[in-house]
BAFI-3210 file (N, C-alpha, C; in Angstrom, 3 decimals, decimal comma, padded with zeros to 6 digits):
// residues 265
n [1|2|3|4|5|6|7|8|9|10|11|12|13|14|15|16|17|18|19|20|21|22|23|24|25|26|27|28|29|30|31|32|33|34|35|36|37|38|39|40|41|42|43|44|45|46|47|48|49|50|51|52|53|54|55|56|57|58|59|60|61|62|63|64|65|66|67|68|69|70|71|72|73|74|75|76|77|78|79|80|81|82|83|84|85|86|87|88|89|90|91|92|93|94|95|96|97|98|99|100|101|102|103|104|105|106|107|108|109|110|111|112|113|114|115|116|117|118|119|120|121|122|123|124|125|126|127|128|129|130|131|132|133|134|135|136|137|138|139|140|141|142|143|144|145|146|147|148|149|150|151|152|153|154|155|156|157|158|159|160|161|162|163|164|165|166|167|168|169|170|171|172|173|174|175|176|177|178|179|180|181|182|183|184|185|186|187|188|189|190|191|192|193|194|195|196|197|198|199|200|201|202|203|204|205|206|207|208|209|210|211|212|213|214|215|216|217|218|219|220|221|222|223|224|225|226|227|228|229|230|231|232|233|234|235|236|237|238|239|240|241|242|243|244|245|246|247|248|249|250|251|252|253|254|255|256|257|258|259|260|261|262|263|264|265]
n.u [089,714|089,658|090,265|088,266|086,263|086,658|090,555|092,778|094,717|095,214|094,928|095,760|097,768|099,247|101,174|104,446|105,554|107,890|111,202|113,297|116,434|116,267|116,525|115,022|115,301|115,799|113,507|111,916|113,090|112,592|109,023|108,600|109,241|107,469|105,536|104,581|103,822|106,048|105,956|108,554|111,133|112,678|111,173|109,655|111,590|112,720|110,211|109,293|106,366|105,313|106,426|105,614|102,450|103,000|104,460|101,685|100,177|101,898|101,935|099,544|098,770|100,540|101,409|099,226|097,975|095,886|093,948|093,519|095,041|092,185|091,642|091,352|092,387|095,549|095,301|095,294|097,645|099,468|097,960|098,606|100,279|100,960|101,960|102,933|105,501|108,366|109,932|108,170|105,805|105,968|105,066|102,333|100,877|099,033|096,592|096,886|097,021|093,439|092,416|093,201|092,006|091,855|094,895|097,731|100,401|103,872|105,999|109,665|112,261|114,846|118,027|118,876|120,723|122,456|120,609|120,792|123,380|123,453|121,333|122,108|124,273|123,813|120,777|120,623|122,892|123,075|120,748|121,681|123,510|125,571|124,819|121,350|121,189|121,693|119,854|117,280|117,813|117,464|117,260|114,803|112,989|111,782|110,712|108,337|108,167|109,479|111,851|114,067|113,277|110,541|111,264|112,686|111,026|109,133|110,794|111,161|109,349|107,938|110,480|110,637|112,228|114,715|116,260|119,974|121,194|118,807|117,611|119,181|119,520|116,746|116,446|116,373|114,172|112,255|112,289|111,231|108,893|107,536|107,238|106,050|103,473|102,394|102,322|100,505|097,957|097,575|095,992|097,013|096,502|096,827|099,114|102,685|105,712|108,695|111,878|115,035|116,726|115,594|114,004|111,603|109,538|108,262|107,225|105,791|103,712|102,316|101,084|100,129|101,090|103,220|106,216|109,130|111,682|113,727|116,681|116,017|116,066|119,293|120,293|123,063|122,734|123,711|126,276|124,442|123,099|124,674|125,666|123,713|122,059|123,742|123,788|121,337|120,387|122,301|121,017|118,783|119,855|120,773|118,744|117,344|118,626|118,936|115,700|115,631|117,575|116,831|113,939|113,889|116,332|117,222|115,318|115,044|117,339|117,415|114,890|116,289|118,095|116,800|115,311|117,745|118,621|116,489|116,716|118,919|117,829]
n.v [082,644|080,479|077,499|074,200|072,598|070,712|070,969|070,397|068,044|067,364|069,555|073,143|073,132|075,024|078,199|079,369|081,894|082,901|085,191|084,235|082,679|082,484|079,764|078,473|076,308|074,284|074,246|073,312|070,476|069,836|070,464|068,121|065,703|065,688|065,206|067,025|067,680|070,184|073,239|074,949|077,221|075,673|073,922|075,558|075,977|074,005|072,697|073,481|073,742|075,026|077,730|078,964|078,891|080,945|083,158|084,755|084,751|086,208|088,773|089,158|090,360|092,313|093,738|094,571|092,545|090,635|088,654|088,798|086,005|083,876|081,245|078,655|078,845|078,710|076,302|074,394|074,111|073,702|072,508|069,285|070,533|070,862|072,297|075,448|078,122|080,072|081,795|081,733|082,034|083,901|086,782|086,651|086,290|088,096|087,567|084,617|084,214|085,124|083,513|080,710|080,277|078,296|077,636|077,740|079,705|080,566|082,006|082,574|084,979|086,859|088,426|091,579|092,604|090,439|088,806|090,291|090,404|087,959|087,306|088,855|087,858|086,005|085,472|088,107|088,340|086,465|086,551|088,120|087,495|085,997|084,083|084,080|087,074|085,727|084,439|086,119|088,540|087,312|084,053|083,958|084,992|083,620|081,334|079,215|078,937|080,578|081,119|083,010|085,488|085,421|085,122|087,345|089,702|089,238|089,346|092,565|093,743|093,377|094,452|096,722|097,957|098,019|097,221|095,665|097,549|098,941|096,629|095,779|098,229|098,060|096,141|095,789|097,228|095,979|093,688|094,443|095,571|093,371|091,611|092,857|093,484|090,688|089,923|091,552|090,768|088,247|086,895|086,466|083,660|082,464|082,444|081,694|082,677|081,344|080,518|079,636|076,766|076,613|073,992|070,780|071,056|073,746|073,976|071,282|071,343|073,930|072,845|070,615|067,989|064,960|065,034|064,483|061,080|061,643|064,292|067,625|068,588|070,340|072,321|073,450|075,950|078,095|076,811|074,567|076,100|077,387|075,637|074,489|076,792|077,474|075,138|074,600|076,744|076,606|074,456|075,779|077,349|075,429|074,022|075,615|076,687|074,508|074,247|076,593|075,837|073,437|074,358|076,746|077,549|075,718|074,598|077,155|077,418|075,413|075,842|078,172|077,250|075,370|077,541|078,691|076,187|076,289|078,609|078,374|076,318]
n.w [094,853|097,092|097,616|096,632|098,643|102,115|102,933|105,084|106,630|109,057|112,001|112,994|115,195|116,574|116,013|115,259|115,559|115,540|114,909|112,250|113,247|115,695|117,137|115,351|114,226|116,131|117,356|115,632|115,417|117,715|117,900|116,321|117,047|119,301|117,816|116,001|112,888|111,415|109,220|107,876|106,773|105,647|104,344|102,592|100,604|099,437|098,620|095,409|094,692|096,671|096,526|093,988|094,922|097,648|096,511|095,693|097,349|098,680|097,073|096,195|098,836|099,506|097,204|095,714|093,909|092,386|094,917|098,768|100,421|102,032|104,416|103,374|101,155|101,871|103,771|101,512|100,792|102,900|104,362|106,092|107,789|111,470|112,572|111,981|110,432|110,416|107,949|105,155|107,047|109,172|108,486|107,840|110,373|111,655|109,982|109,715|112,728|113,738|111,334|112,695|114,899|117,486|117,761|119,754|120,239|119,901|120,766|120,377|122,024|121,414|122,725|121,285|120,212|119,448|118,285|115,841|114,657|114,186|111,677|110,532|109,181|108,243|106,937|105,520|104,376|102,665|101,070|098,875|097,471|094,551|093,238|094,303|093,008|090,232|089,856|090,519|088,365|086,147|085,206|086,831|085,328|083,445|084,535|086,802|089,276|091,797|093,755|094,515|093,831|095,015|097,634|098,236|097,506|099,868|102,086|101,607|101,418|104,288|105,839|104,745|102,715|100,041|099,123|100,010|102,032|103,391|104,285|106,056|107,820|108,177|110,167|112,638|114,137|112,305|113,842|116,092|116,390|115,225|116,951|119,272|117,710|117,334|120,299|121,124|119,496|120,200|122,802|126,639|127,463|125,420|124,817|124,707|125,727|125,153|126,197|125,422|126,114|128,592|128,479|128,105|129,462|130,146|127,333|126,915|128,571|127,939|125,604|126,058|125,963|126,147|128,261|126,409|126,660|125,948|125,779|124,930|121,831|120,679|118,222|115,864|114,333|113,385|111,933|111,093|109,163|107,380|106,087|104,697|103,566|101,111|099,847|099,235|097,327|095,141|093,945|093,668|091,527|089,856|088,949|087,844|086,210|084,073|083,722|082,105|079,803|078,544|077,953|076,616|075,409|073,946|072,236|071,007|069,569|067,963|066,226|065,212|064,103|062,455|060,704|059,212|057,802|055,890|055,054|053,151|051,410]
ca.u [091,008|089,580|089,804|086,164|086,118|088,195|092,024|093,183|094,526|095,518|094,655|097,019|097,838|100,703|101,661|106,004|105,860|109,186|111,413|114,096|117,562|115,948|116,444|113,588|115,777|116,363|112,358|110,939|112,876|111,229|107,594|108,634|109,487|106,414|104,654|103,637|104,552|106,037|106,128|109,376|111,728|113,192|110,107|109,562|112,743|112,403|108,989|108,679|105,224|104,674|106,914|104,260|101,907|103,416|104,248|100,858|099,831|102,891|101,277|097,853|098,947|101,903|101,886|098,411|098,428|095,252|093,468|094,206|094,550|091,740|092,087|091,205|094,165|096,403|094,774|095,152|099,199|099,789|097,551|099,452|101,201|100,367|102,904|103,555|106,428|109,504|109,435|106,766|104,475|105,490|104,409|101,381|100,895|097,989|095,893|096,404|096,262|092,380|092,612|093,427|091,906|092,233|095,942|098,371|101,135|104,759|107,574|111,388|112,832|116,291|119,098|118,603|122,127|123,052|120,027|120,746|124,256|123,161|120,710|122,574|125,186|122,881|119,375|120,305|123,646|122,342|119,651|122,101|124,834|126,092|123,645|120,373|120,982|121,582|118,517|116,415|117,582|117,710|116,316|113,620|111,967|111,655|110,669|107,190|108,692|110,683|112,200|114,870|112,332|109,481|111,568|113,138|109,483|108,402|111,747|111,370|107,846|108,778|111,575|110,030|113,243|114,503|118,229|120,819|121,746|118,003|117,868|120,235|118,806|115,612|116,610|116,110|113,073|110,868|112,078|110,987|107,723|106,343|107,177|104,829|102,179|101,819|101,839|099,178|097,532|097,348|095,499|097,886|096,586|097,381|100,712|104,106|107,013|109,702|112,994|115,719|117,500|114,708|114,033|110,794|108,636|107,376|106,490|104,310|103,085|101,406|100,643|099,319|101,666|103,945|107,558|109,892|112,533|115,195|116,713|116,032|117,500|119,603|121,075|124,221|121,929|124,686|126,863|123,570|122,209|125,294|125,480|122,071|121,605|124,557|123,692|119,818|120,475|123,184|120,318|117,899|120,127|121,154|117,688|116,377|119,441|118,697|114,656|116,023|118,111|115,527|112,365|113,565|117,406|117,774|114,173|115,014|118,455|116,727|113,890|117,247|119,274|116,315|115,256|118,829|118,453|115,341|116,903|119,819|117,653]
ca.v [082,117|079,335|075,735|073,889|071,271|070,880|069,965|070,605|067,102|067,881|071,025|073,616|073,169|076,349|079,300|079,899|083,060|084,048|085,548|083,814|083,081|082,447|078,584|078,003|074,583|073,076|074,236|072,718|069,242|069,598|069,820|067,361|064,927|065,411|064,032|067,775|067,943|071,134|073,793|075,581|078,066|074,570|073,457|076,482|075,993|072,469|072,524|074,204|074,080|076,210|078,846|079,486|079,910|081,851|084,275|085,021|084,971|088,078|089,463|089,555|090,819|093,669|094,464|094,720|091,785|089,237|088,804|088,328|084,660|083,302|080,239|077,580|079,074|078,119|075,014|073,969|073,567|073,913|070,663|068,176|070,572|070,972|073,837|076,282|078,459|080,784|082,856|083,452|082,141|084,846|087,411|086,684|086,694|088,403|086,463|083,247|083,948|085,081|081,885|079,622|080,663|077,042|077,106|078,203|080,710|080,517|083,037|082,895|086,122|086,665|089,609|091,960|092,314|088,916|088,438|090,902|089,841|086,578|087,204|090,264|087,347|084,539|085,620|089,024|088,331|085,242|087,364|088,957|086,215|085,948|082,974|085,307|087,862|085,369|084,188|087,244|089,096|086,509|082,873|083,934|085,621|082,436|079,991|079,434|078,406|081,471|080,737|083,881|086,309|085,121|085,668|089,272|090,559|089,101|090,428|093,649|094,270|092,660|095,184|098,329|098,351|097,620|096,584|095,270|098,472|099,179|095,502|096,017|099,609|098,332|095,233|096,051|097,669|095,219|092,510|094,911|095,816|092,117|090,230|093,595|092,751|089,209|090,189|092,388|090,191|087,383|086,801|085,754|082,513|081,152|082,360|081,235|082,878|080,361|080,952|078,570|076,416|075,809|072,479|070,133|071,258|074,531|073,600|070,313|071,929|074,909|072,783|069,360|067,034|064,569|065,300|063,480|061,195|061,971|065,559|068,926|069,068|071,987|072,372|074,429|076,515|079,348|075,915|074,181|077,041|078,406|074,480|074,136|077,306|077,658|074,140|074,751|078,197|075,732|073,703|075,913|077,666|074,404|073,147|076,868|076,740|073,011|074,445|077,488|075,592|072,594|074,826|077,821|077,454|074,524|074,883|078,340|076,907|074,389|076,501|078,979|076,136|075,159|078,538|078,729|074,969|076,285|079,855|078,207|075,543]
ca.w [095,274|098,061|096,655|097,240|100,081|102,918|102,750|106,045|106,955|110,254|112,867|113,350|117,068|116,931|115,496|116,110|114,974|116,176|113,534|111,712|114,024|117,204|117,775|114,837|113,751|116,977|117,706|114,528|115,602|119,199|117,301|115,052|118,283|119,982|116,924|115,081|111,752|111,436|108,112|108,425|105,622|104,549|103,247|101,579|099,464|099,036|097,721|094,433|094,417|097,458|096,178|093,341|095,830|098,664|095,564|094,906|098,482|099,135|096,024|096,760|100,853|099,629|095,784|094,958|092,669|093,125|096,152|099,886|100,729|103,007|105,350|102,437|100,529|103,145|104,247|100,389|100,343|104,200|105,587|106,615|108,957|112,804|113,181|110,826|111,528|109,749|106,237|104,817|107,374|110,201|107,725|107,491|111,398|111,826|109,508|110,604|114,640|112,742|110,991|113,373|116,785|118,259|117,480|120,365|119,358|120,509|120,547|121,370|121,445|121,336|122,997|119,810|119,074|119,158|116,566|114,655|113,848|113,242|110,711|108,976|108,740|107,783|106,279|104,840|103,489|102,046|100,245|098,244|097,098|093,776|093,052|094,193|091,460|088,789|089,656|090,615|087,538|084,586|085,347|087,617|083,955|082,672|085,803|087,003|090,941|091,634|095,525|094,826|093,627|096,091|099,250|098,247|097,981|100,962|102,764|100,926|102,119|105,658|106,282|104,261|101,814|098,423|099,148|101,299|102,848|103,827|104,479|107,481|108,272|109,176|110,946|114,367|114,162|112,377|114,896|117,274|116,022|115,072|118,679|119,486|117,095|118,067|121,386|121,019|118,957|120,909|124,382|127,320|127,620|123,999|124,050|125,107|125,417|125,399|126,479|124,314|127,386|129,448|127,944|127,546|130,452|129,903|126,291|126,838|129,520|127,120|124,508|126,578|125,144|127,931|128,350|125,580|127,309|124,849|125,631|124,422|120,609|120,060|116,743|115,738|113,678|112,371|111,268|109,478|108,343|105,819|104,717|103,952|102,699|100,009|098,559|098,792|096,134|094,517|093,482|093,017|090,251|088,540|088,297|087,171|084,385|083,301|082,674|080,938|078,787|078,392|077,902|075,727|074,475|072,926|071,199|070,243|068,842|066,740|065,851|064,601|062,882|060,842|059,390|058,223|057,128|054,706|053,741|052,408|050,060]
c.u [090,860|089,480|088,696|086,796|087,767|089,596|092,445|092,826|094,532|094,847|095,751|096,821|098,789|101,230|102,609|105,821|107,029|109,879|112,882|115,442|117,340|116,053|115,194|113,499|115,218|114,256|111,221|111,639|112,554|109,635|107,715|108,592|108,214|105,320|103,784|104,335|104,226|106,555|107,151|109,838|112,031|112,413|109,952|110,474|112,432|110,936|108,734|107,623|104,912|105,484|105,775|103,474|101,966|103,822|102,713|100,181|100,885|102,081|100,142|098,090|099,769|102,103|100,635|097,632|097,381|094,356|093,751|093,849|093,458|092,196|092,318|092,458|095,191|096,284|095,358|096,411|100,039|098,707|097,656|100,185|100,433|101,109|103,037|104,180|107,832|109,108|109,282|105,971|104,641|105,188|103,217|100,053|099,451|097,022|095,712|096,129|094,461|091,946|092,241|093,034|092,078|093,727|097,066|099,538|102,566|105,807|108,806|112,035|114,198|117,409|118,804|119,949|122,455|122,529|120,652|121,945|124,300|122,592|120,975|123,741|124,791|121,836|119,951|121,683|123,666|121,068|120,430|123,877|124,857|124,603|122,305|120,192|121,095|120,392|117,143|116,465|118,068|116,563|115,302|112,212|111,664|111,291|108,996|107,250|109,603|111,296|112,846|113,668|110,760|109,932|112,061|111,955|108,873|109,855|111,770|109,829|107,785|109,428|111,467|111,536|113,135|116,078|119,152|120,970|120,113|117,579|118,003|119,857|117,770|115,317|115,733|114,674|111,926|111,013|110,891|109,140|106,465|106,136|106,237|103,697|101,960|101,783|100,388|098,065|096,637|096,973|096,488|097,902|096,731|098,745|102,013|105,289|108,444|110,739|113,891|116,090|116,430|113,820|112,471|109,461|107,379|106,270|105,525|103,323|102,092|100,662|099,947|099,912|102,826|105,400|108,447|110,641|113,650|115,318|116,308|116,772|117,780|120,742|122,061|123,646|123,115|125,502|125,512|123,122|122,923|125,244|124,375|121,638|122,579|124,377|122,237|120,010|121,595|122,124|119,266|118,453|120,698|119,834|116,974|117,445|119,141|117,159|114,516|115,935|117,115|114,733|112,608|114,928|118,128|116,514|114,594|116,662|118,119|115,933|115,102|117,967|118,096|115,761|116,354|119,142|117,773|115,938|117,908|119,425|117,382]
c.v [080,848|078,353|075,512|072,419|071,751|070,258|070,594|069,101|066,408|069,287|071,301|073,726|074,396|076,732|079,548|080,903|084,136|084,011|084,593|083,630|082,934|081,490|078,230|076,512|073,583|073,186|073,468|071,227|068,855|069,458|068,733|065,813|064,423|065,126|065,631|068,031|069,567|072,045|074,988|076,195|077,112|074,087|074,471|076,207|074,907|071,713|073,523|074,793|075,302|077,243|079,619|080,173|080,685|083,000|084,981|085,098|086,275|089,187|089,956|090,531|092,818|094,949|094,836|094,051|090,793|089,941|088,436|087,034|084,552|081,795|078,767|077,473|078,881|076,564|074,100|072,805|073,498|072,775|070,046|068,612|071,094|072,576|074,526|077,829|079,505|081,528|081,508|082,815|083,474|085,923|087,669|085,983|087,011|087,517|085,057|083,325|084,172|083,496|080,851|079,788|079,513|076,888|077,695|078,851|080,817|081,255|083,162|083,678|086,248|088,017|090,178|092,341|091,506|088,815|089,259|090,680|088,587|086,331|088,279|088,913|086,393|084,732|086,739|088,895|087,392|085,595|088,017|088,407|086,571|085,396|083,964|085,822|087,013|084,888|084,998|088,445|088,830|085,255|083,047|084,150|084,473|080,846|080,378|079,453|079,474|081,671|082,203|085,304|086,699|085,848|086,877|090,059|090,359|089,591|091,940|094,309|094,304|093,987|096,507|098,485|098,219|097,132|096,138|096,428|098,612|098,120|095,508|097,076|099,171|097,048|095,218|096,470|096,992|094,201|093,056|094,732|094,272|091,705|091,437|093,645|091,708|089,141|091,093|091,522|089,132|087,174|085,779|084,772|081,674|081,731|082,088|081,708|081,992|080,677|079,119|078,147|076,069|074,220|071,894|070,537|072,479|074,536|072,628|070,915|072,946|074,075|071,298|067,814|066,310|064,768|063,786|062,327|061,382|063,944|066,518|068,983|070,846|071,619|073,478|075,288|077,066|077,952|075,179|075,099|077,405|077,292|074,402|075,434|077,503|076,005|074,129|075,712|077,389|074,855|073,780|076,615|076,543|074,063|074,542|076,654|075,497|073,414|075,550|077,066|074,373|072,980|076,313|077,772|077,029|074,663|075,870|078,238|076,486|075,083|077,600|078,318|075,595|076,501|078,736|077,874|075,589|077,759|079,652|077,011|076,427]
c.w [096,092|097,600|097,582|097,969|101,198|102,561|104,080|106,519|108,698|111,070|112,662|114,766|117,430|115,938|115,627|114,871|115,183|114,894|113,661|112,648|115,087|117,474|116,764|114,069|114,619|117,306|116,872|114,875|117,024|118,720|117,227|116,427|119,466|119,066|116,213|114,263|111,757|110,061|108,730|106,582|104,786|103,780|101,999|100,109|098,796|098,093|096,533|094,248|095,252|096,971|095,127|094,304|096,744|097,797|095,403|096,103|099,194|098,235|096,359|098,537|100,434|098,229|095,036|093,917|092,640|094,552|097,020|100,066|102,005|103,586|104,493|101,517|100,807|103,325|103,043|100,009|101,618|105,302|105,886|107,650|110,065|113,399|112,164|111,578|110,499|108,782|105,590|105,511|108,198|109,566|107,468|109,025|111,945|111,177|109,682|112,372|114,111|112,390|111,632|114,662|117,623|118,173|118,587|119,866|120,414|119,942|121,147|120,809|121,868|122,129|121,481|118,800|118,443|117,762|115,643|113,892|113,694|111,893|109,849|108,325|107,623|106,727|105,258|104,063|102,019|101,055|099,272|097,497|095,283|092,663|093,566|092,479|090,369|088,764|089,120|088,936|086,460|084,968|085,722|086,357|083,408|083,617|086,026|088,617|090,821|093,027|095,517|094,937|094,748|097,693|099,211|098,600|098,926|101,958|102,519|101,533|103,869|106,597|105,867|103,705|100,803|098,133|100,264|102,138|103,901|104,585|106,178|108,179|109,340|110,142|112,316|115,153|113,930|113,303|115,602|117,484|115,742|116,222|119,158|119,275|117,674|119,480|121,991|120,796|119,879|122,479|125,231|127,425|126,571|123,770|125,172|124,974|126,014|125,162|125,732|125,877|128,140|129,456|127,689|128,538|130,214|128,419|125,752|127,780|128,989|125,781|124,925|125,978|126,721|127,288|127,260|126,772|126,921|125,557|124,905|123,267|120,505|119,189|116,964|114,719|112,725|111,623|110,158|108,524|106,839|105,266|103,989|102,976|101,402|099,134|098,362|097,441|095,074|093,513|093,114|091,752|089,399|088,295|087,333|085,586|083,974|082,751|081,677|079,543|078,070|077,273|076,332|074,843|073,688|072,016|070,671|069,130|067,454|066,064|064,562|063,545|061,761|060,137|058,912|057,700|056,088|054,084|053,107|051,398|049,615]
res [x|x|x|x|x|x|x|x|x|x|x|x|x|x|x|x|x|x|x|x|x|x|x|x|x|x|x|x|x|x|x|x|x|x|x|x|x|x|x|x|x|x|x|x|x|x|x|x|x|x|x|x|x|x|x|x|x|x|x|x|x|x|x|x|x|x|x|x|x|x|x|x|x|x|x|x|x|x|x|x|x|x|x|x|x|x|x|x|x|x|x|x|x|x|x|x|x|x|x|x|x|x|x|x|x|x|x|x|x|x|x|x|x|x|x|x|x|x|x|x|x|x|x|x|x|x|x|x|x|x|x|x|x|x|x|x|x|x|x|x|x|x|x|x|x|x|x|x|x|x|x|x|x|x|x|x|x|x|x|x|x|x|x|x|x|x|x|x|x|x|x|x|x|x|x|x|x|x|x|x|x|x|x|x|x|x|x|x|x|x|x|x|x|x|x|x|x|x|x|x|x|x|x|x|x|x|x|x|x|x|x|x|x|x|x|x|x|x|x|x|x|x|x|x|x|x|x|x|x|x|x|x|x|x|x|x|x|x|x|x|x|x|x|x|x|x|x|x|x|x|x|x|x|x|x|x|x|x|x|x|x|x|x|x|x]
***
């Protein structure tokens, strides 16, 4: 599975392994500010390519499927970034703190209600849209980049379910249980628990970087999030139906119109 030579163009300087809904916008354009390019969910979507492989890296980790990624496997399609950070890296949690032992590890944890009706509103309803299923159970059979399919199984493994209801069931619990792991995990002095609101201090301060002079960005997350995500799935089912129709329905058309071209000479 390890590609040969290095590709790691960059270090990883930090691990945000906090889960989904916690400030992981406004935190990826604070990296991004202090000059670390940071790998966040948007990339995920946005890059086709990594969807392939983050499939096959859930696979190999959850379903049996392949083998477990090592650090090179990572490094391969994930080097250019200094942070890596949201689904599907916090998933895979343990293995990179492993991984990456030079890399400091930062968590902002949230009131657990609050989260949880944020991200039953946001993440898990949004898992289960209209757009989803036409994906997950038609186009996805016929795609080589499968973004809908990719993130169910890595939510589905994640959350120990197999549907929305269980989805929501076990909410609360795996929050609970990871910010535990990575606390465990991780030795007091590489980690950070960062409180949202407290602004630029405590965070150059852990990570050795000097204070911006621009403020603290904080994003309206619940407002970008439903835009971004209902035209991200907007665009990944027009481009999945344009290689459908492309790749198999217009060939299989033609392929149809001329054997009834030749059985009617």
């Amino acid at each position: 599975m390890a590609s040969k030579g290095p590709t790691r163009k960059v270090p990883v300087e930090v691990l945000h392994l906090s889960m989904p809904r916690t400030g992981s916008v406004s935190m990826m354009s604070a990296y991004n500010t202090l000059g670390l390019t940071t790998y966040h969910g948007f990339d995920f979507m946005a890059r086709s390519s990594d969807q392939v492989v983050w499939e096959k890296a859930i696979d190999g980790k959850f379903y049996g499927k392949g083998k477990p990624f090592e650090k090179e496997d990572f490094d391969a399609f994930l080097g250019e970034f200094a942070v890596l950070s949201d689904f599907p890296v916090i998933e895979f949690a343990e293995e990179l703190v492993k991984m990456y032992p030079e890399a400091k590890v930062v968590l902002v944890d949230r009131d657990l209600d609050k989260w949880y009706h944020s991200f039953k509103t946001q993440i898990i309803a949004a898992s289960y849209t209209w757009m989803v299923r036409v994906m997950t159970s038609f186009l996805d059979h016929f795609l080589t980049a499968r973004a809908a399919t990719t993130m169910l199984k890595l939510e589905h493994a994640m959350f120990n379910c197999s549907d929305q209801e269980g989805f929501e069931r076990n909410a609360k619990e795996t929050y609970q249980k990871h910010y535990e792991k990575v606390r465990n995990l991780v030795p007091k002095e590489r980690l950070l628990e960062y409180k949202l609101g407290s602004g630029w201090e405590p965070l150059c301060e852990f990570l050795g970087k000097e204070v911006p002079q621009e403020e603290f960005p904080f994003k309206n997350e619940t407002k970008e999030f439903a835009i971004w995500m209902r035209k991200i799935q907007l665009k990944v089912l027009r481009e999945g139906t344009q290689t459908v129709v492309l790749k198999f329905i217009i060939p299989a058309a033609i392929c149809a119109g001329a054997w009834m071209l030749l059985k009617a000479i």
